[in-house]
C-alpha positions in Angstrom: 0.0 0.0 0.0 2.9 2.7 0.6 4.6 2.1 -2.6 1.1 1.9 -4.3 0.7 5.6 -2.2 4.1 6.8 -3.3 3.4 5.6 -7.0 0.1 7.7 -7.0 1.8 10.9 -5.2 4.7 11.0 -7.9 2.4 10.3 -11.2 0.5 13.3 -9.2 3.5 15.5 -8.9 4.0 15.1 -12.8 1.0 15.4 -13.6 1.1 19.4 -12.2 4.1 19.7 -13.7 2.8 18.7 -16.8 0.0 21.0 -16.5 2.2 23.6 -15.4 4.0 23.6 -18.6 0.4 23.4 -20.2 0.0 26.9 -19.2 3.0 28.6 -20.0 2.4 27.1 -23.7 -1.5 28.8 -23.2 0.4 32.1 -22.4 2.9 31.7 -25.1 0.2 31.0 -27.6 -1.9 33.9 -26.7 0.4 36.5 -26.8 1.9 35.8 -30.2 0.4 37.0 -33.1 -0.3 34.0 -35.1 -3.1 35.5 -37.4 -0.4 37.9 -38.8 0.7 35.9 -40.9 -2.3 34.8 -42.6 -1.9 36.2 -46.7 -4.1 38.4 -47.7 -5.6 39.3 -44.2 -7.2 42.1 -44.9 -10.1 40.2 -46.8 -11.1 39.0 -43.6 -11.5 42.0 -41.2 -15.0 40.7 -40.5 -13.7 37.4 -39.5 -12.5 37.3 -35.8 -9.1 37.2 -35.5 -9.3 36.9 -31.6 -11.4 34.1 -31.2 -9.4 31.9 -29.0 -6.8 34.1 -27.7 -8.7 35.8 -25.1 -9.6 32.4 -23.6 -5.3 31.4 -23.6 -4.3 34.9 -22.0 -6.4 34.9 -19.3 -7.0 30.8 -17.8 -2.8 30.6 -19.4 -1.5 32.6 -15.8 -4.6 31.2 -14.0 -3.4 27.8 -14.9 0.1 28.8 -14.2 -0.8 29.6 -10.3 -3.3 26.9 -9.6 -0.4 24.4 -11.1 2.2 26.0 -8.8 0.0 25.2 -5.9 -1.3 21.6 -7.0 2.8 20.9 -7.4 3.4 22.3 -3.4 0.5 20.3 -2.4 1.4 17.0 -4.3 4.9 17.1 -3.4 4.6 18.1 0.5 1.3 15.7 0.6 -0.8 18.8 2.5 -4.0 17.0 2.0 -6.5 20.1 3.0 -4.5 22.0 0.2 -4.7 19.2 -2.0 -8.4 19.1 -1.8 -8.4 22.9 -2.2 -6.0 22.6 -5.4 -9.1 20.3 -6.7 -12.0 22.6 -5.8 -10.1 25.5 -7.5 -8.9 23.3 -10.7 -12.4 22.1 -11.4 -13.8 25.3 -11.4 -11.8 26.5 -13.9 -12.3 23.6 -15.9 -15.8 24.4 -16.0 -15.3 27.8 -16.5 -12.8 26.9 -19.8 -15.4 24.5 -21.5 -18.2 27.2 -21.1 -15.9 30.2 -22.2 -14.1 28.1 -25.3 -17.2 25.9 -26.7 -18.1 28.8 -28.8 -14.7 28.5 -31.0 -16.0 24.7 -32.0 -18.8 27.1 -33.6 -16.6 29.7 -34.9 -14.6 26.9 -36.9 -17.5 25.3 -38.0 -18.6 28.6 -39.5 -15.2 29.6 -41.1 -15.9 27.4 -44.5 -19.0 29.2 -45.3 -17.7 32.9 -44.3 -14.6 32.5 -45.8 -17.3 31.6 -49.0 -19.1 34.8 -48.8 -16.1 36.9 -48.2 -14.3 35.1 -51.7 -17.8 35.8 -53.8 -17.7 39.7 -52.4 -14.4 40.5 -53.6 -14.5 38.8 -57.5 -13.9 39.8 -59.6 -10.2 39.8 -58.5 -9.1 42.6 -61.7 -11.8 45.0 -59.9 -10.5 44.3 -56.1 -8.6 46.9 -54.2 -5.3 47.2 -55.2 -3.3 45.4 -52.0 -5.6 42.4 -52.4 -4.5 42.2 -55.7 -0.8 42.3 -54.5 -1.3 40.0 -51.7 -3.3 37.6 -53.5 -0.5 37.5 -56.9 2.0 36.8 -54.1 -0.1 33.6 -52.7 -0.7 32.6 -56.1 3.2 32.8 -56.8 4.2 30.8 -54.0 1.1 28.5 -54.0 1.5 27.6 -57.5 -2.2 28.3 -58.0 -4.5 31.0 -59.7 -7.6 33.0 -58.1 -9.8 31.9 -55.0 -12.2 29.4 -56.5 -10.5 29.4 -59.4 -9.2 30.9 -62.9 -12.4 32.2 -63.7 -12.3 34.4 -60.7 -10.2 36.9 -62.8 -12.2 37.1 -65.9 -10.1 37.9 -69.3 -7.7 39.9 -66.9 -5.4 36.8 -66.0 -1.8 38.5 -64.0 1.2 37.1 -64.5 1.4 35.3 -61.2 -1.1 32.6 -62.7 1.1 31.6 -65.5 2.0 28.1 -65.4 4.7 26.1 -66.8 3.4 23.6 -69.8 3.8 20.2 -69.9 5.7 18.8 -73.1 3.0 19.3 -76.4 0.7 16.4 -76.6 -2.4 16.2 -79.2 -4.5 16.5 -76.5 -3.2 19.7 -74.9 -3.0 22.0 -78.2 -6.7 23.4 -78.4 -7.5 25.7 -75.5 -10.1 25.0 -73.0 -11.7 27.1 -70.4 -12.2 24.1 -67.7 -9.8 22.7 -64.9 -8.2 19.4 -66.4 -6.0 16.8 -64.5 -2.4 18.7 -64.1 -1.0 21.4 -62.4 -1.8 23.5 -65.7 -4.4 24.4 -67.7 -4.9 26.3 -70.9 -6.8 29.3 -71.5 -7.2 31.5 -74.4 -6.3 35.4 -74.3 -3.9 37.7 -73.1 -2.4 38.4 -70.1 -2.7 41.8 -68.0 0.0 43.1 -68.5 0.8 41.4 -71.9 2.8 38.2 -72.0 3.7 36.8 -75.5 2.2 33.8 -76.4 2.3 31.5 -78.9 -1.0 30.8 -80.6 -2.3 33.1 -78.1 -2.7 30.3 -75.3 -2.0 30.9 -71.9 -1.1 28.4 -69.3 -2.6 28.8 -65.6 -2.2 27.3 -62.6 -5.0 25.6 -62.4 -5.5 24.8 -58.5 -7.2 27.9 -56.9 -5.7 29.2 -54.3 -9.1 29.3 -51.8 -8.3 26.0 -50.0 -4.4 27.4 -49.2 -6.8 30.4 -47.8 -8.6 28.5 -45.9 -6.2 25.8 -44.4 -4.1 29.3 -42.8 -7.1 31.3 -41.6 -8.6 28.1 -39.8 -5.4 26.9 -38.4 -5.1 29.4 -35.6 -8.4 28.1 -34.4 -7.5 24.5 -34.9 -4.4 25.3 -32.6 -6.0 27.2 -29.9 -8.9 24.2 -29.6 -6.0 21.5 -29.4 -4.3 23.4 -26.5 -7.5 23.8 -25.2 -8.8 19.9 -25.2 -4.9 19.1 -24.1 -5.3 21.4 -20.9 -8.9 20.0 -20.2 -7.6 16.4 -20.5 -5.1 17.3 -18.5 -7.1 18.9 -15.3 -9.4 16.2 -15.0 -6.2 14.3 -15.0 -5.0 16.2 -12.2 -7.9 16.4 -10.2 -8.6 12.7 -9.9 -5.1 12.3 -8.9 -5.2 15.1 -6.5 -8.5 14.0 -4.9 -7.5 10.7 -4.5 -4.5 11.7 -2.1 -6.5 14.3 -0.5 -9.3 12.0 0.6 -6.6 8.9 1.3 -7.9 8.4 4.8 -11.0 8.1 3.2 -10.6 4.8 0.6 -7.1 3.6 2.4 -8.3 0.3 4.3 -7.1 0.3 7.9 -4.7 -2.3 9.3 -6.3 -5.3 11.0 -5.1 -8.1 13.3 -6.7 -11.4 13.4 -7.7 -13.2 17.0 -8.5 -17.1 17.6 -10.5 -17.1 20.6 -10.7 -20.8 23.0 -13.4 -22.0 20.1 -11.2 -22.0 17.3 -13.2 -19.0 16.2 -11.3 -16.1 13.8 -11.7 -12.3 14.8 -10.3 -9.5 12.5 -10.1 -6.1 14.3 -8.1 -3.0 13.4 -4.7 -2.7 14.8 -4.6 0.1 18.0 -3.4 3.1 16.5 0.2 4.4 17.9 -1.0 7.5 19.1 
C-alpha cells in the first residue's frame, strides 16, 4: 500500500508539472500574433481574428498559479490544500469548456464565411489594389490561380497565374476554359499586362488558391482548440489524482489483526493506532 501511495503521489506531482507547462504554452500562444501571418488578411476584417486568444491569455496565468499550488501540495502531501488545489482546478475547468465551446462554432462557420467573403471581392481585376498584390504573391508561392478558381479573374489573368506547360501532346493544343488533371491548364487570351504567347494560349495554374486560404485562416483556431482539449484532459487528470490523495484516509483500508479465541473462532479487528 505505501509504494502503491508513493506511486500515486509521484504520477501526481508530474501530472502538475505537466499541467504547469500546459499553461506557459496557453500564455505563449496567446500572446503571439499567429493571425499575422495569414496572406491576404485584410479580406477577412469581418472574420474574428481573436477568437481563441482571449480564452489562452487569461486561464494561461490562471493555470500557471493553480499548477504551482497543486505541485506544493502534491509534493509536500498537504492533503486540505490538496483538496483545495481540486476545488479551485475544477472550477476552472468548468469555467474553460463554457468560455471556449463557442470556437468549435466559430470553426464550423469559417468554410462558409470565408465563402461569402471570396464571392464579395471577385472579380479579383476589380478588387482593391493590396488584395491584388497579396493575393499575386499567394498565387506565386502557391502555384495556384484565383480563389475558387481561374475564372475568378475574368479575361484579366496577371502574371502570377502563368503556369509552366507540360511537353506538347495532341491532347493539350486546343485551348479549353475548364480545370483538367495537371498542375496546368490552358486558357485563351492575353495576359494583364501582356505576356507573349504563342497561338495566343495561356497556361494557368490551375488549382485555386481558396483551400491554401482556408487551411491558414482556420489553423489558428485548430491550434487554440488543441491546446484547449490538451489542458482540459489534462485537469481532469490532475484532479482525480489530487482527490485521490486528499481524501486517502477516506478509501485507504485500515490495518487489521486477526484473534482465535478458546473456540477455534477467527476475529479481525483493526490494529490500535500508535498514538
Amino acid at each position: 500500500m505505501a509504494r502503491c501511495r508513493s506511486y500515486l503521489q509521484g504520477l501526481a506531482v508530474c501530472v502538475t508539472v505537466l499541467l504547469l507547462v500546459s499553461g506557459l504554452v496557453m500564455i505563449g500562444v496567446g500572446f503571439s500574433s499567429i493571425d499575422g501571418n495569414v496572406p491576404v488578411a485584410e479580406l477577412f476584417d469581418q472574420l474574428s481574428s481573436s477568437d481563441g486568444l482571449v480564452v489562452l491569455q487569461v486561464f494561461g496565468p490562471i493555470t500557471v498559479v493553480l499548477s504551482v499550488m497543486g505541485i506544493c501540495a502534491a509534493s509536500l502531501d498537504l492533503k486540505p490544500l490538496l483538496l483545495v488545489f481540486s476545488a479551485l482546478i475544477f472550477m476552472e475547468f468548468v469555467a474553460l469548456m463554457v468560455v471556449a465551446s463557442p470556437l468549435v462554432q466559430v470553426q464550423a462557420q469559417m468554410d462558409g464565411a470565408v465563402d461569402e467573403v471570396f464571392l464579395n471581392v471577385t472579380p479579383l481585376h476589380r478588387a482593391e489594389r493590396y488584395v491584388q498584390s497579396e493575393l499575386n504573391k499567394l498565387q506565386a508561392s502557391g502555384s495556384c490561380c484565383g480563389l475558387r478558381g481561374f475564372e475568378d479573374w475574368e479575361t484579366q489573368l496577371p502574371v502570377s497565374c502563368s503556369c509552366t506547360p507540360p511537353p506538347p501532346t495532341a491532347s493539350n493544343l486546343q485551348p479549353r476554359n475548364s480545370s483538367s488533371e495537371g498542375p496546368c491548364v490552358t486558357v485563351g487570351g492575353n495576359l494583364n499586362p501582356p505576356t507573349p504567347q504563342v497561338s495566343d494560349i495561356i497556361w494557368v495554374h490551375s488549382k485555386p488558391c481558396g483551400p491554401i486560404l482556408k487551411s491558414y485562416l482556420s489553423f489558428p483556431i485548430k491550434l487554440r482548440i488543441g491546446i484547449i482539449s490538451a489542458v482540459a484532459t489534462i485537469t481532469m487528470a490532475a484532479i482525480a489524482l489530487c482527490l485521490a490523495l486528499g481524501l486517502e484516509e477516506y478509501w485507504k483500508t485500515p490495518p487489521v489483526e486477526t484473534t482465535v479465541d478458546d473456540y477455534n473462532r477467527v476475529k479481525y479487528q483493526p490494529k490500535p493506532s500508535l498514538t
